[in-house]
C-alpha positions as CSV (number, residue, x, y, z in Angstrom):
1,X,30.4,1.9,31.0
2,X,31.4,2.0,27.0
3,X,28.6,4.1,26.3
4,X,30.1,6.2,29.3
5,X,33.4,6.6,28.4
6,X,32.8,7.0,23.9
7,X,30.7,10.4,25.2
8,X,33.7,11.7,27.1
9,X,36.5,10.6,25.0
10,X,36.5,13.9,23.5
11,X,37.1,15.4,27.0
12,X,40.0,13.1,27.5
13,X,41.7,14.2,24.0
14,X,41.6,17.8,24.7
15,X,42.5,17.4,28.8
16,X,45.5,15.3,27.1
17,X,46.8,17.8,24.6
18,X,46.0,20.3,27.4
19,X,48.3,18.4,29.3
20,X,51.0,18.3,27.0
21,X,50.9,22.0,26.0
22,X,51.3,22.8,30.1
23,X,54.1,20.3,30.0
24,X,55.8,21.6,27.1
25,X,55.9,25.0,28.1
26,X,57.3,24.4,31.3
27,X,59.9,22.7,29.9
28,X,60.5,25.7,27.5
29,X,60.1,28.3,30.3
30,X,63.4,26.4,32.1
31,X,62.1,28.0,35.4
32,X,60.5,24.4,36.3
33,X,61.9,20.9,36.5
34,X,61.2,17.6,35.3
35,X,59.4,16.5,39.1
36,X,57.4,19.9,39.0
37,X,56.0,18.9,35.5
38,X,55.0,15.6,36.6
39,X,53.4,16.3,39.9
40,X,51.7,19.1,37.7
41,X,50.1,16.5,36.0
42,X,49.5,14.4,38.4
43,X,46.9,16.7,40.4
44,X,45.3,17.6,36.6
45,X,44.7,13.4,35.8
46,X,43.3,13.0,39.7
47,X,40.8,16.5,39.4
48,X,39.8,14.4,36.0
49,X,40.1,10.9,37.1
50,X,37.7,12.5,40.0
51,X,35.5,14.5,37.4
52,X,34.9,11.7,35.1
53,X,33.8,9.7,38.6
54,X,31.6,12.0,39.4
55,X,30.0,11.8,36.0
56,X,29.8,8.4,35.9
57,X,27.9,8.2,39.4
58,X,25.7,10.5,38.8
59,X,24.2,9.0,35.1
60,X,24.9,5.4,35.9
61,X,21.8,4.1,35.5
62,X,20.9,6.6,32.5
63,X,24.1,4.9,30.1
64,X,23.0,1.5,31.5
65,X,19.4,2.4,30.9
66,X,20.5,3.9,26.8
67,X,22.7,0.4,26.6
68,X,19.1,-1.7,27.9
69,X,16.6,-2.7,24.9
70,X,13.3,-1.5,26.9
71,X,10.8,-4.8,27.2
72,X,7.9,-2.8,26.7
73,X,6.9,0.7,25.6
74,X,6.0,1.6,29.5
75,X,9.9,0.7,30.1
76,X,11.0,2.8,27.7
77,X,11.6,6.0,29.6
78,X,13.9,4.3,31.8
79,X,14.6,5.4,35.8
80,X,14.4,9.0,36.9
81,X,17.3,10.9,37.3
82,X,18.3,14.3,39.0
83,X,21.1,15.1,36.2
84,X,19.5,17.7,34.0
85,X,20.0,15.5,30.9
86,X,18.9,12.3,31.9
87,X,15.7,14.2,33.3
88,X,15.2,16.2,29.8
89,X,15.5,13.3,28.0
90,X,13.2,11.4,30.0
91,X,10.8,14.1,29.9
92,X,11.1,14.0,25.8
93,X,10.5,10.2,25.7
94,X,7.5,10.7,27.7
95,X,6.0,13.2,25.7
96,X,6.9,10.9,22.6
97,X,4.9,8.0,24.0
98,X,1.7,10.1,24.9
99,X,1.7,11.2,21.4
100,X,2.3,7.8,20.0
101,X,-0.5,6.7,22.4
102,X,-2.6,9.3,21.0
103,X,-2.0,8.2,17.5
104,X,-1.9,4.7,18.1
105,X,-6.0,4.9,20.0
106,X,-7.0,7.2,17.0
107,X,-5.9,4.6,14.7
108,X,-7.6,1.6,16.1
109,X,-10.8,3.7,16.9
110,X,-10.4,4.2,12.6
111,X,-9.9,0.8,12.4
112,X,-12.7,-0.5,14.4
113,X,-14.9,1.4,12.5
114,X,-13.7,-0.1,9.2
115,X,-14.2,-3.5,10.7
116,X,-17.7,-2.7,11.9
117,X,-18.4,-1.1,8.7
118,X,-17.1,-4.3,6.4
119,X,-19.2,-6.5,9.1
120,X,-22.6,-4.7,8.2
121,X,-22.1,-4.0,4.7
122,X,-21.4,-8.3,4.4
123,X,-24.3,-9.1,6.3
124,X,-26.3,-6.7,4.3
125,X,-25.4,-8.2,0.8
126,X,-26.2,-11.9,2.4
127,X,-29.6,-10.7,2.2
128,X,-30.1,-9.9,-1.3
129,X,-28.3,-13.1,-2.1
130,X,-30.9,-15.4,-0.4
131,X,-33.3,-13.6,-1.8
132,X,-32.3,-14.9,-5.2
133,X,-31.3,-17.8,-4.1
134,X,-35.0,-18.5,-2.6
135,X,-36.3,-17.4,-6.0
136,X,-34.2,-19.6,-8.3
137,X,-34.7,-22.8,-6.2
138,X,-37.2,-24.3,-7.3
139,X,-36.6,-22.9,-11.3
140,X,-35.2,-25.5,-13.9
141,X,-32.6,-24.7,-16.9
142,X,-29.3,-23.9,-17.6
143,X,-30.0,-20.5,-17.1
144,X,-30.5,-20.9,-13.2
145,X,-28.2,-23.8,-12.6
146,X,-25.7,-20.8,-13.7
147,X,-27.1,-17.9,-11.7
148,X,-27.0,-20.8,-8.9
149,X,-22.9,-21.0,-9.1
150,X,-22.5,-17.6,-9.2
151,X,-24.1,-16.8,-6.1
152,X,-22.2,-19.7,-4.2
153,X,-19.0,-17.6,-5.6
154,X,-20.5,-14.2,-4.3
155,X,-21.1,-16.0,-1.1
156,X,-17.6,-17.5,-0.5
157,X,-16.5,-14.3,-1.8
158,X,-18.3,-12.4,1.4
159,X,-17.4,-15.0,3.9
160,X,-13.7,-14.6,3.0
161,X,-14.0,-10.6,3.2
162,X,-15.4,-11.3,6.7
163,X,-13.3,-13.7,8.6
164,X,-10.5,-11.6,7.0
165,X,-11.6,-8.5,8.8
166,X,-12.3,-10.5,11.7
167,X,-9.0,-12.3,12.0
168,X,-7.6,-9.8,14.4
169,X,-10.2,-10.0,16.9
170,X,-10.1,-14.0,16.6
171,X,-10.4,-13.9,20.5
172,X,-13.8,-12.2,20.5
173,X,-14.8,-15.2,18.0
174,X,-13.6,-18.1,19.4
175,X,-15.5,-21.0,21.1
176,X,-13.2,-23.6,21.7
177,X,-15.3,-27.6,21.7
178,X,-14.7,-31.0,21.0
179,X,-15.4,-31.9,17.6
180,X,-16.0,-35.6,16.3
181,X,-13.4,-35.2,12.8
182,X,-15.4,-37.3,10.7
183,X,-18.6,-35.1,11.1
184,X,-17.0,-32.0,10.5
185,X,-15.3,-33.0,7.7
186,X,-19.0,-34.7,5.8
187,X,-20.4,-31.2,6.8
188,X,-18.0,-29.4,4.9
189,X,-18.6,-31.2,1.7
190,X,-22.1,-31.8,1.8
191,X,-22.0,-27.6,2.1
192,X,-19.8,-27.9,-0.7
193,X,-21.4,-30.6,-2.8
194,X,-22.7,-27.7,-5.9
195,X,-19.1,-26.9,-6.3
196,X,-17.8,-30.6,-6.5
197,X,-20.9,-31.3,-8.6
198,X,-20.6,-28.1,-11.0
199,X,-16.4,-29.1,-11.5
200,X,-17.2,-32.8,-11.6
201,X,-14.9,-34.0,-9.0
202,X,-16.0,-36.7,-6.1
203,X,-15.0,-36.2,-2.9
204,X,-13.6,-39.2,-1.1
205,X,-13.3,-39.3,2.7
206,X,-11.6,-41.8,5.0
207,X,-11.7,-40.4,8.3
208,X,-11.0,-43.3,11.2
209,X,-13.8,-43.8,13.5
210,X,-13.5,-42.2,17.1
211,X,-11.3,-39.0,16.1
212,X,-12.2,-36.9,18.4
213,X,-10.0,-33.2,17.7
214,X,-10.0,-30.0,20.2
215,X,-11.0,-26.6,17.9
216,X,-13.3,-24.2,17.0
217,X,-15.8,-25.5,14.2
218,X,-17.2,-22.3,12.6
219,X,-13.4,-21.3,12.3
220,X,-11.9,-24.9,11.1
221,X,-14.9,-25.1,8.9
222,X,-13.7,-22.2,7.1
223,X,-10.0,-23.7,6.7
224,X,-12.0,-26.7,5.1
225,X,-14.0,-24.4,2.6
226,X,-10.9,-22.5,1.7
227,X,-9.1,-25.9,1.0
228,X,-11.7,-27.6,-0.3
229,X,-11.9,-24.4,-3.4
230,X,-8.2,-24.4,-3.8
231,X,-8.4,-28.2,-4.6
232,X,-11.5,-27.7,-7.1
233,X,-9.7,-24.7,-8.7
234,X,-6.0,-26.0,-9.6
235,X,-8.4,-29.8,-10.5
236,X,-8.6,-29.2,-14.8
237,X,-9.5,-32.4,-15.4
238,X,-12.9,-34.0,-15.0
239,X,-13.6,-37.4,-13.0
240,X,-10.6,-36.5,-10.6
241,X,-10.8,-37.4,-6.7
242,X,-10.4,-34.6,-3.7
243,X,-9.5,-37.3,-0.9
244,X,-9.7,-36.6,3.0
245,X,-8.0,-38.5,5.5
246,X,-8.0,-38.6,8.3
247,X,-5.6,-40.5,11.2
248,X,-4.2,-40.4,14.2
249,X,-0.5,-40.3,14.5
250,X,1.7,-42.8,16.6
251,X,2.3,-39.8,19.6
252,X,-1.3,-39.5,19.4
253,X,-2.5,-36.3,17.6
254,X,-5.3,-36.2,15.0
255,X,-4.3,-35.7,11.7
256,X,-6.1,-34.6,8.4
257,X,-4.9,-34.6,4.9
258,X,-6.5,-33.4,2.0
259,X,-5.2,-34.3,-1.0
260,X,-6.3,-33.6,-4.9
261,X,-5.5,-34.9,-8.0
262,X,-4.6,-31.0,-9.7
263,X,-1.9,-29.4,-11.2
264,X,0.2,-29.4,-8.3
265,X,2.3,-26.4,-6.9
266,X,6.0,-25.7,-8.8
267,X,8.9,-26.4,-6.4
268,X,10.3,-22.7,-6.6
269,X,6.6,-21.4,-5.1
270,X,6.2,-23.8,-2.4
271,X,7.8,-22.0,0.0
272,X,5.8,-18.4,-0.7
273,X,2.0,-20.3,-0.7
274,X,1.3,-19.0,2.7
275,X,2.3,-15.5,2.1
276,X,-0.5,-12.9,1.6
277,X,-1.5,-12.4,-2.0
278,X,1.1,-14.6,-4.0
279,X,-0.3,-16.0,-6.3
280,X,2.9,-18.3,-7.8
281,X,3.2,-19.4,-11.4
282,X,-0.6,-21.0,-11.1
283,X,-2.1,-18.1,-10.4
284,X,-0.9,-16.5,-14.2
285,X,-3.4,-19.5,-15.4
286,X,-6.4,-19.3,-13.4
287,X,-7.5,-15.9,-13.1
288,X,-9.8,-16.2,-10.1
289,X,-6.7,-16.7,-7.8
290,X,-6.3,-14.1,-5.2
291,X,-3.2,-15.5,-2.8
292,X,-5.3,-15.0,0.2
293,X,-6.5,-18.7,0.6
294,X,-3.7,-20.3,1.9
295,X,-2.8,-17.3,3.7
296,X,-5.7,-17.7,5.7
297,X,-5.2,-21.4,6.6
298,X,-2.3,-20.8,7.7
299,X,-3.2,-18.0,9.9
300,X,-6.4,-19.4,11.4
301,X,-5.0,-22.7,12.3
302,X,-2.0,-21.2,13.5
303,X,-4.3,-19.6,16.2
304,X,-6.2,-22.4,16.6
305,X,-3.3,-24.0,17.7
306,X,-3.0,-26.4,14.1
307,X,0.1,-27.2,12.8
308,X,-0.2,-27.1,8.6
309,X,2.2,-28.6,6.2
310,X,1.6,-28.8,2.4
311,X,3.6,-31.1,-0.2
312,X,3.0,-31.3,-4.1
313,X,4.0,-32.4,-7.3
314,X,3.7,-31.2,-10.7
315,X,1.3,-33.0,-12.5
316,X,0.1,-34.9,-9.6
317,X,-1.7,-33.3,-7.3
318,X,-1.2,-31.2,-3.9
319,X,-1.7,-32.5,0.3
320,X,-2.3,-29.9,3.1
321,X,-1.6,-31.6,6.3
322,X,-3.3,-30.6,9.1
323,X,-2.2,-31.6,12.7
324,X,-4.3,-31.1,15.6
């Protein structure tokens, strides 16, 4: 109804002044009285009063449909109506949405392809990789110890391109089991035992007995990977502890905190460490920070269901909390 009646207030000025002018010229004239005048403008108000009805009626549900936010883009043309401009514009928003349509399947067709394409050209460089990695195995020296690290950086390098690209089709990659937390968490560092051995920092896990968690493993192994570099990286100093421990909370959830003994994370840039690419006043020091590590925690666990908190201190080291 206020939509209705701020699109004909315009008509109501001019009928008004209309109204007047009559009224003033019959009073000019002298041929008409005062009662003529008014039941003059009596019948004009009731032929508008009875227009403006009319008008009303008729695009009722096209003003209420204008004043509605639409719950989905099939909603958004809103009832049919036999008023010409409710049915134009109904007609335009419909030709709007097949073309948005149009662009929007031509767009994820592109971007499927991209995916697919960053998919096979990661499993293609995997192969190279092992090859070297079979040929420096058994080789002794400095020399290969080096080559060695480099390809476990080229490797976590290509595992974070891919569950990147894979992240918005997490449903077609998702096996949900349940997962003993202990023997995930062992797994994870024994995978990542040449990083902890190259930075010379021990891992230390207490993780109760009889934790049993609900989660993908391939997925939350990843979040454990992606924490367990970040906790390697911001660690300068050598003989420093990365501890894991794991609990269960008194409503009864599984918790896991992994905790190092870094630089810790400035108060001013702990509430930006989950955003994509920031990098914070850390990241001007260490050079191999890309802001996408947390970033990816937070998102994977947030569709695994996993609640993630994170506290540090300068100087003293950083926790991620994960709740199951």
């Amino acid at each position: 109804m206020k939509l209705f009646m701020r699109e004909q207030t315009p008509l109501i000025i001019v009928y008004l002044a209309q109204l007047m002018m009559i009224t003033l010229v019959y009073r000019l004239d002298g041929g008409s009285g005062v009662t003529v005048s008014l039941y003059a403008a009596l019948l004009s108000t009731i032929l508008l009063l009875g227009y403006l009805a009319y008008r009303y009626l008729a695009n009722r549900t096209f003003y209420e449909r204008l004043m509605t936010v639409p719950a989905s883009l099939e909603d958004s043309g809103g009832p049919a109506q036999n008023t010409p401009l409710a049915a134009s514009l109904r007609m335009l928003l419909a030709q709007q949405f097949r073309l948005y349509q149009n662009d929007l399947h031509n767009y994820r067709h592109k971007l499927e392809e991209h995916i697919h394409f960053i998919n096979q050209w990661v499993h293609g460089m995997k192969t190279p990789l092992s090859v070297i990695h079979l040929i420096i195995q058994d080789k002794d020296g400095s020399p290969f110890t080096a080559i060695g690290d480099e390809l476990d950086r080229l490797k976590k390098g290509l595992e974070t391109v891919l569950y990147t690209a894979r992240l918005d089709t997490f449903e077609h990659d998702f096996y949900v089991e349940r997962l003993d937390l202990g023997a995930v968490v062992r797994s994870v560092t024994s995978e990542q035992k040449r990083l902890f051995i190259r930075k010379r920092v021990f891992p230390v896990i207490s993780v109760e007995s009889g934790i049993s968690i609900t989660s993908d493993e391939k997925w939350l192994s990843f979040v454990l990977t992606q924490l367990i570099t970040n906790a390697l990286r911001y660690t300068v100093e050598e003989g420093k502890f990365v501890h894991f421990h794991g609990y269960l909370q008194e409503q009864g959830r599984a918790v896991l905190e992994v905790r190092d003994e870094g630089v810790g994370i400035p108060p001013g840039d702990l509430p930006r460490v989950f955003d994509p690419y920031f990098t914070g006043v850390n990241g001007r020091s260490f050079q191999e920070s890309t802001g996408m590590g947390l970033y990816l925690v937070k998102q994977i666990c947030g569709k695994l269901e996993h609640e993630v908190e994170i506290t540090s201190e300068v100087g003293k080291g950083t926790t991620v909390r994960i709740v199951f």
